[in-house]
Backbone as CSV, one residue per row, in Angstrom:
resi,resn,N_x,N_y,N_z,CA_x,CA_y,CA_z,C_x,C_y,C_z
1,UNK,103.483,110.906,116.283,104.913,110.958,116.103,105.432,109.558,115.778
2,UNK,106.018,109.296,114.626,106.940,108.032,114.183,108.272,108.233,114.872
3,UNK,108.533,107.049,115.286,110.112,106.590,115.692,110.039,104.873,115.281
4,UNK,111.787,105.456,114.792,112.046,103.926,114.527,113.315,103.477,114.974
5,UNK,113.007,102.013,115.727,114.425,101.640,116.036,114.601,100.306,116.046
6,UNK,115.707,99.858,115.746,116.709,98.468,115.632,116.200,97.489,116.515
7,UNK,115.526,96.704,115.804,115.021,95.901,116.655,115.809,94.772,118.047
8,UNK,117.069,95.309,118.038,117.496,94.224,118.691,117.731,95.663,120.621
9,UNK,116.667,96.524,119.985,116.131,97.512,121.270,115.173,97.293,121.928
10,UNK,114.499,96.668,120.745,112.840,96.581,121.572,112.975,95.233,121.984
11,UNK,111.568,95.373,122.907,111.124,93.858,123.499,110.993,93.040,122.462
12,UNK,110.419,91.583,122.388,109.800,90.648,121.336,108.388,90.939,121.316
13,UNK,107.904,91.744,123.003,106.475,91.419,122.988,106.081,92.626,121.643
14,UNK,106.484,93.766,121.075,106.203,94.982,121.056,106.454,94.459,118.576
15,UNK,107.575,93.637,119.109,107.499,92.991,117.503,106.105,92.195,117.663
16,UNK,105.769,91.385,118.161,104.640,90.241,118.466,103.260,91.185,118.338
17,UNK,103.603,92.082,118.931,101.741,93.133,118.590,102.057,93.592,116.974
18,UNK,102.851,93.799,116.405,103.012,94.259,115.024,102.632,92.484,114.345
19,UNK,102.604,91.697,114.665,102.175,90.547,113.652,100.996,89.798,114.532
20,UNK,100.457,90.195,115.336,99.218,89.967,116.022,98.440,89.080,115.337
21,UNK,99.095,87.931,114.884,97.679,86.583,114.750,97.382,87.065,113.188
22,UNK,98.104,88.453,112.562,97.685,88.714,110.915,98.593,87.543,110.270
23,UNK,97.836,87.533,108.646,98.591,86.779,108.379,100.448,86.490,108.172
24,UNK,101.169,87.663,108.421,102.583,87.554,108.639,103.006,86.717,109.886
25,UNK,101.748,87.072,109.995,102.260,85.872,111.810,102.378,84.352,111.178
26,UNK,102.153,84.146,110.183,102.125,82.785,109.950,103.587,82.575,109.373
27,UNK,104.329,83.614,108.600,105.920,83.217,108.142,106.650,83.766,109.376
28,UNK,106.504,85.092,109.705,107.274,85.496,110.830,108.654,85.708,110.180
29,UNK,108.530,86.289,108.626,109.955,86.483,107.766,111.164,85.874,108.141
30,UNK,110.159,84.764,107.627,111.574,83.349,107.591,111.217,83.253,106.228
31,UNK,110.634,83.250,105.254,109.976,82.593,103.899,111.664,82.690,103.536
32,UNK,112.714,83.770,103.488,113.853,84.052,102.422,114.986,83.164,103.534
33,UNK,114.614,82.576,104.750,115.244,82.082,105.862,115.526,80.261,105.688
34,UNK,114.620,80.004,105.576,113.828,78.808,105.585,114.398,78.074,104.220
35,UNK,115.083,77.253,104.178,115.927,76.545,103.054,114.725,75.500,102.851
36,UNK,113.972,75.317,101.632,112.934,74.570,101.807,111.805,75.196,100.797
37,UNK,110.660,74.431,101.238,109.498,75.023,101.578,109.371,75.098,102.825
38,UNK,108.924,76.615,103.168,108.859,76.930,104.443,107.982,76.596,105.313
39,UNK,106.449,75.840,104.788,105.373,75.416,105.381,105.538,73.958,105.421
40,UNK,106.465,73.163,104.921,106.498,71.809,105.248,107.625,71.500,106.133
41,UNK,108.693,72.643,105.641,110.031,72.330,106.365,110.507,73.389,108.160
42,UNK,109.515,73.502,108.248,109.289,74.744,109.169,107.923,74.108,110.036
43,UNK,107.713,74.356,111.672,106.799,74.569,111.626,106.406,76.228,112.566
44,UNK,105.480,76.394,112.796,104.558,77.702,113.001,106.071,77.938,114.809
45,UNK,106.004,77.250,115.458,106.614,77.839,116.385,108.437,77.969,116.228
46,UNK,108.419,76.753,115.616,110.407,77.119,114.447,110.409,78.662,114.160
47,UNK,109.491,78.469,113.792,109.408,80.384,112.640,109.396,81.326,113.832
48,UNK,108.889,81.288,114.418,108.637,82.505,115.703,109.637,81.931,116.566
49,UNK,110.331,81.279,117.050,111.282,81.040,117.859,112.616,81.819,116.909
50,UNK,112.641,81.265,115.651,113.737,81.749,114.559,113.624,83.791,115.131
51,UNK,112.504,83.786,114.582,112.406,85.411,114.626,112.398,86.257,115.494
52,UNK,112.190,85.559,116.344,112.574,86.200,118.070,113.793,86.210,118.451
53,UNK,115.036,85.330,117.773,116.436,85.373,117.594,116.828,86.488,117.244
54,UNK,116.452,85.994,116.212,116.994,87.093,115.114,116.495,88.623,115.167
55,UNK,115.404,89.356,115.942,115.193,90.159,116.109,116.040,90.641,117.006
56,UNK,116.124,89.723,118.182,117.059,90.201,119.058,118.553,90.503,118.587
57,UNK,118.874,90.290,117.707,120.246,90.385,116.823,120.078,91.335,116.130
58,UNK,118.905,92.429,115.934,118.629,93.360,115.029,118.539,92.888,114.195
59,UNK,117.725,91.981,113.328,117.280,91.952,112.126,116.608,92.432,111.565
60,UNK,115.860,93.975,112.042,114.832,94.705,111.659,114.491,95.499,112.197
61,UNK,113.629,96.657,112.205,113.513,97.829,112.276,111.938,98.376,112.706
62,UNK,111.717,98.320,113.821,110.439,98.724,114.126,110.094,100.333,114.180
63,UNK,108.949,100.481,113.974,108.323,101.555,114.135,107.273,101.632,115.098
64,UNK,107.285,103.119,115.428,106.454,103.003,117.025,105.728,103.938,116.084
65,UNK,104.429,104.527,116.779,103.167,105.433,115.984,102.705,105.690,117.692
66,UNK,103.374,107.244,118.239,102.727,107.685,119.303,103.114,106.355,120.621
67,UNK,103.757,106.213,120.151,104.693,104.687,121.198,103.837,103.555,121.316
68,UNK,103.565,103.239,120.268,102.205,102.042,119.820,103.264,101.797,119.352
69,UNK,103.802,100.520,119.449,104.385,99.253,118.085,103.554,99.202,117.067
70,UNK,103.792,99.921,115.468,102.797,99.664,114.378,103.904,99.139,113.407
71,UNK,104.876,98.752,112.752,105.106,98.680,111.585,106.946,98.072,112.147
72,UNK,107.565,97.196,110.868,108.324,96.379,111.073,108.817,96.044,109.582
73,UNK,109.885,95.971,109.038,110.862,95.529,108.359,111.992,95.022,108.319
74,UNK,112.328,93.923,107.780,113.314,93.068,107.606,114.676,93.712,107.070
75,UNK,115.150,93.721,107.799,116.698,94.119,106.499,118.051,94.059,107.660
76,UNK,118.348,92.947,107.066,120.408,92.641,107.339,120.907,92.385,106.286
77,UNK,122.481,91.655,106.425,123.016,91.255,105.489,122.449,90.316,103.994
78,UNK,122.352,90.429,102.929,121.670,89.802,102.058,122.098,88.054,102.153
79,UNK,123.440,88.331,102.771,124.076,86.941,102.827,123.497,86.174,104.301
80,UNK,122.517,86.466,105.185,122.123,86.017,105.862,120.323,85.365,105.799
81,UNK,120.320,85.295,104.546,118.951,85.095,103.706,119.309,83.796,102.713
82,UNK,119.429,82.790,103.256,119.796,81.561,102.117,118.758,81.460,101.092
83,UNK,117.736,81.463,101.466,116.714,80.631,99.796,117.005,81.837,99.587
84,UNK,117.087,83.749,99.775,117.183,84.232,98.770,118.285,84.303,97.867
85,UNK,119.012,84.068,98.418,120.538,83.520,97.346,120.043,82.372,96.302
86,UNK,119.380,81.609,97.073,119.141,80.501,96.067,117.734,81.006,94.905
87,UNK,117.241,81.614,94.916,116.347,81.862,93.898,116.588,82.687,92.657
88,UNK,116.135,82.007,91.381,116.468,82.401,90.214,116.225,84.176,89.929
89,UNK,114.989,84.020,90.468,114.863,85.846,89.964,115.495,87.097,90.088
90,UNK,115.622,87.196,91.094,116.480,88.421,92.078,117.969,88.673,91.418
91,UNK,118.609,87.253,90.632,119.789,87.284,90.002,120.141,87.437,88.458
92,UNK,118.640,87.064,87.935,119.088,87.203,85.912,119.759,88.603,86.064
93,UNK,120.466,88.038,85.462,121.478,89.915,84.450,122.067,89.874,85.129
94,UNK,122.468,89.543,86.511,123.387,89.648,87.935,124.480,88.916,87.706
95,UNK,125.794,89.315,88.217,126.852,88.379,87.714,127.644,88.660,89.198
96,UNK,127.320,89.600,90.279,127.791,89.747,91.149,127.965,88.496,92.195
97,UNK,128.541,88.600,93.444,128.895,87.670,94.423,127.404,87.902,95.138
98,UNK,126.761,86.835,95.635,125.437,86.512,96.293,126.198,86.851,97.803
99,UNK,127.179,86.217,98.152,127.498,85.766,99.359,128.286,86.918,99.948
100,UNK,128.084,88.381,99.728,129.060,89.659,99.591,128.399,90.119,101.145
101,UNK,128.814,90.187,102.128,128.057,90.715,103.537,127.806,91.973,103.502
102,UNK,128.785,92.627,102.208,128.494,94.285,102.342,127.053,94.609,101.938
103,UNK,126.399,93.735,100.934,125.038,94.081,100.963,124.354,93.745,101.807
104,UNK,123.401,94.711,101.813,121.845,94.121,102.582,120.759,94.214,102.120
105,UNK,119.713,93.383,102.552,118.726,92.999,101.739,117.390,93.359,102.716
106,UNK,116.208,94.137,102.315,115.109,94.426,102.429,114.310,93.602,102.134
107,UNK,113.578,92.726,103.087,112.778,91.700,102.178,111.519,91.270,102.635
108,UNK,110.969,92.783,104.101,109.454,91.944,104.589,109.268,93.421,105.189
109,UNK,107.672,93.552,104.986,106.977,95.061,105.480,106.135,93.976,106.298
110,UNK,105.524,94.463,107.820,104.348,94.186,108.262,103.913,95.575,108.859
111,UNK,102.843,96.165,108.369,102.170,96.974,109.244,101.118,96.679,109.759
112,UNK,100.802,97.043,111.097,99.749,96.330,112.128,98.607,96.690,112.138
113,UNK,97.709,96.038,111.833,96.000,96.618,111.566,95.662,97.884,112.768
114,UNK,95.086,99.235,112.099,94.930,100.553,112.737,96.126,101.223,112.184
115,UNK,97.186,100.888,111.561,98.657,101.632,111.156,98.468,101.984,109.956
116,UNK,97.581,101.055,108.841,97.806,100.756,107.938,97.273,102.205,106.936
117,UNK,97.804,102.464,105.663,97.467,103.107,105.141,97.576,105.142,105.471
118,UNK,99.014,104.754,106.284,99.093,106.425,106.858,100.674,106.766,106.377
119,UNK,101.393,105.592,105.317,102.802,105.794,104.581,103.495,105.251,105.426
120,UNK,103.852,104.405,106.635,104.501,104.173,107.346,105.184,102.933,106.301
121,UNK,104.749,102.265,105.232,106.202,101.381,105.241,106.895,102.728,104.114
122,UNK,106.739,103.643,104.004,107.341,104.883,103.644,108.814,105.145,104.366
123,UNK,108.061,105.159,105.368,108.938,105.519,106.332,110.192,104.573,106.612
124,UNK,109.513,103.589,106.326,110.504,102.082,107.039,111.684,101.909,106.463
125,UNK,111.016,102.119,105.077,111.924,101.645,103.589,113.503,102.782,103.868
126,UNK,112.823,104.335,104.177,113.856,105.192,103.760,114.669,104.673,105.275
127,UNK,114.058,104.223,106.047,115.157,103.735,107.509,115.841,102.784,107.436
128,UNK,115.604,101.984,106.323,116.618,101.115,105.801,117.863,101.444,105.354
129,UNK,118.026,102.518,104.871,118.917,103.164,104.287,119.961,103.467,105.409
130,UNK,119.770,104.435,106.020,120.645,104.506,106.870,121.070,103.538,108.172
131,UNK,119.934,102.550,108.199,120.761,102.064,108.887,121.563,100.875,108.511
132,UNK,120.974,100.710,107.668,122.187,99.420,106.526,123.869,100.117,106.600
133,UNK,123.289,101.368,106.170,125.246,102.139,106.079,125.615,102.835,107.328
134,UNK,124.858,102.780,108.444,125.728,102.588,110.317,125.817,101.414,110.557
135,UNK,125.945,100.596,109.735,126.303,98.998,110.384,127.568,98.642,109.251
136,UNK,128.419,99.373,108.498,129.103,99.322,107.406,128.675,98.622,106.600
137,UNK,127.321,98.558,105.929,127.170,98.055,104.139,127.479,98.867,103.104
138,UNK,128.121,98.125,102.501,128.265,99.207,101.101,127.050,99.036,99.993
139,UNK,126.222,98.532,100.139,124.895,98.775,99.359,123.966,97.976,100.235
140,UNK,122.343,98.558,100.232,121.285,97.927,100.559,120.661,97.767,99.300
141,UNK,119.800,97.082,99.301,118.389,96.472,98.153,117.549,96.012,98.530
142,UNK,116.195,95.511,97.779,115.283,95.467,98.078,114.934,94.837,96.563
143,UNK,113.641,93.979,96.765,113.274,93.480,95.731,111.931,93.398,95.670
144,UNK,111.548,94.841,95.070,109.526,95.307,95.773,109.006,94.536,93.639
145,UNK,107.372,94.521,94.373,106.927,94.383,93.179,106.211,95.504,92.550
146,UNK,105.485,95.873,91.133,105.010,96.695,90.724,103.140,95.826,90.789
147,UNK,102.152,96.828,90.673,100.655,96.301,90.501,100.768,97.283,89.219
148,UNK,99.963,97.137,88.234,99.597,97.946,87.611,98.256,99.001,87.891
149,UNK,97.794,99.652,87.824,96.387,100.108,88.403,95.595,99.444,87.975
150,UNK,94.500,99.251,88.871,93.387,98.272,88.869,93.558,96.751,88.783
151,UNK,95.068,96.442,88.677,94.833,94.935,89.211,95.180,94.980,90.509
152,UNK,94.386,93.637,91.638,94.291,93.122,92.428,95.907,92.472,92.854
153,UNK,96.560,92.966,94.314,97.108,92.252,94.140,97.413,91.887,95.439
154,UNK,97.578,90.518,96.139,97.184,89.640,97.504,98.645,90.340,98.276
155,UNK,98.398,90.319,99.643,99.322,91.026,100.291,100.308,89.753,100.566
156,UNK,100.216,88.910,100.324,101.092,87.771,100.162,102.048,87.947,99.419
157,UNK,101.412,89.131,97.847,103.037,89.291,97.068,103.960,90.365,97.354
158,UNK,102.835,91.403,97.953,103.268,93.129,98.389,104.449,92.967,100.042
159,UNK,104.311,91.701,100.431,105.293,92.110,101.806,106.381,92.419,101.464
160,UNK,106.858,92.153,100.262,108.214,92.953,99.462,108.400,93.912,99.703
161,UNK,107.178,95.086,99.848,107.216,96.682,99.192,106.819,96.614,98.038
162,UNK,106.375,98.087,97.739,106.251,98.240,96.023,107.264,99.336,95.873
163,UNK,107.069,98.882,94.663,108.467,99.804,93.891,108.572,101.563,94.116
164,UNK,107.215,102.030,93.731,107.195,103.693,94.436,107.727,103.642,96.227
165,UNK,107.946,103.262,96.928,107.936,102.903,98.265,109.730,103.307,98.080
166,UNK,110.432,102.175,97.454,111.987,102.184,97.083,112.149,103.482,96.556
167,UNK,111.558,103.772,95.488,112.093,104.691,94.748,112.176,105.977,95.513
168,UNK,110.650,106.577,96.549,110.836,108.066,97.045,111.815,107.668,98.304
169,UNK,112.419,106.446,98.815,113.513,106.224,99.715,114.755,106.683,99.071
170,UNK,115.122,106.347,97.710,116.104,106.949,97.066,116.725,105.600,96.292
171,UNK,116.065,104.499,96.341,116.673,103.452,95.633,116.296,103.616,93.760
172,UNK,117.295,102.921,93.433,117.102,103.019,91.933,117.153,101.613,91.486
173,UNK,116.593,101.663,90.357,116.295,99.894,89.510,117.676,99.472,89.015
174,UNK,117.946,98.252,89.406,119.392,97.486,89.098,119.006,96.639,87.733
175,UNK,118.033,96.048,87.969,117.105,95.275,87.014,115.393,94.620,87.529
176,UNK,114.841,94.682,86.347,113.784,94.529,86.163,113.626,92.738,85.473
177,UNK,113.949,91.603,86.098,113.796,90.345,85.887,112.888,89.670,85.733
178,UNK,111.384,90.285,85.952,109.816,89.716,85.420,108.860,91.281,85.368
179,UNK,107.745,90.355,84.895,106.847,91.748,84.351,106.548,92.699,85.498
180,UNK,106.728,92.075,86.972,106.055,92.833,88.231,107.450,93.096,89.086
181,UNK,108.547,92.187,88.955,109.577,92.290,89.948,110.600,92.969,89.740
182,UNK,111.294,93.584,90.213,112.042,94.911,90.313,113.741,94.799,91.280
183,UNK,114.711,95.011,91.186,115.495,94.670,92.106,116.191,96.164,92.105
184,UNK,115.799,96.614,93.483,116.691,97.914,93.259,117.309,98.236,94.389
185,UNK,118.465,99.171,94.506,119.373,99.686,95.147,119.885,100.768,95.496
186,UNK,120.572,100.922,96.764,121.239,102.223,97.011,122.855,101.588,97.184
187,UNK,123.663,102.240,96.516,125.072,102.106,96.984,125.712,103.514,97.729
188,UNK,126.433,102.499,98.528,127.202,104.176,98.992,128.264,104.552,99.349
């Protein structure tokens, strides 16, 4: 049985088994947080002190698997994500306000080794949805990448999501700003 809830419900310890020493444990989804480079301007316990805040503030959305902590996503206000405001991609063709609180922004999957591979950031993605619009946003997004079949691609670029993930949640493409990156949305 999946359940998912607002992280500012659960313990820290129960987020902390979902990034168990994998490599997400090393950003602790600060990378879109972190004004910088996040590995020079950051260090390893900044990041996990940051995210233990901010979880407690609901910044994300855990999933339990049979009341196992397995799976975890990022998503608040888009305006509470500085470097992602500041980065070129996410905005070509965009002429909108960056700094708009009504959006929110989707911007980190971790699922916990034994979770993996059973659709759970499936699940996560479409829980974004609603709970972006019980907290009054007038749009969520997400900015997943595409693989093509048979290329390789490092889970370093996939903590985004991929784009089928958005799409059976119900998001649709706003724009397509590089050959793999995708920016899409639900308004409501």
């Amino acid at each position: 049985m999946i359940r998912i809830v607002s992280s500012d419900q659960v313990p820290w310890e129960d987020v902390e088994a979902i990034f168990d020493g994998s490599e997400p444990s090393k950003c602790h989804c600060q990378r879109y947080k972190v004004k910088g480079w996040i590995w020079r301007d950051s260090t390893q316990d900044e990041r996990v002190d940051a995210h233990c805040e901010q979880s407690a503030r609901g910044s994300g959305l855990v999933a339990y698997v049979d009341d196992q902590p397995a799976g975890w996503v990022a998503v608040e206000p888009r305006c509470d994500y500085p470097k992602l405001l500041g980065m070129p991609v996410p905005w070509k063709g965009r002429s909108e306000d960056k700094d708009d609180d009504g959006v929110w922004a989707v911007t980190c999957f971790v699922v916990r080794k034994g979770f993996r591979r059973q659709g759970l950031t499936y699940e996560l993605a479409a829980a974004t949805v609603s709970h972006a619009r019980s907290h009054g946003a007038r749009a969520v997004e997400a900015y997943p990448m595409f693989a093509p079949p048979g290329q390789t691609v490092t889970w370093g670029e996939m903590h985004v999501g991929a784009r089928q993930v958005f799409e059976e949640a119900g998001f649709v493409e706003v724009t397509h700003p590089t050959k793999r990156r995708f920016v899409m949305r639900v308004d409501f």
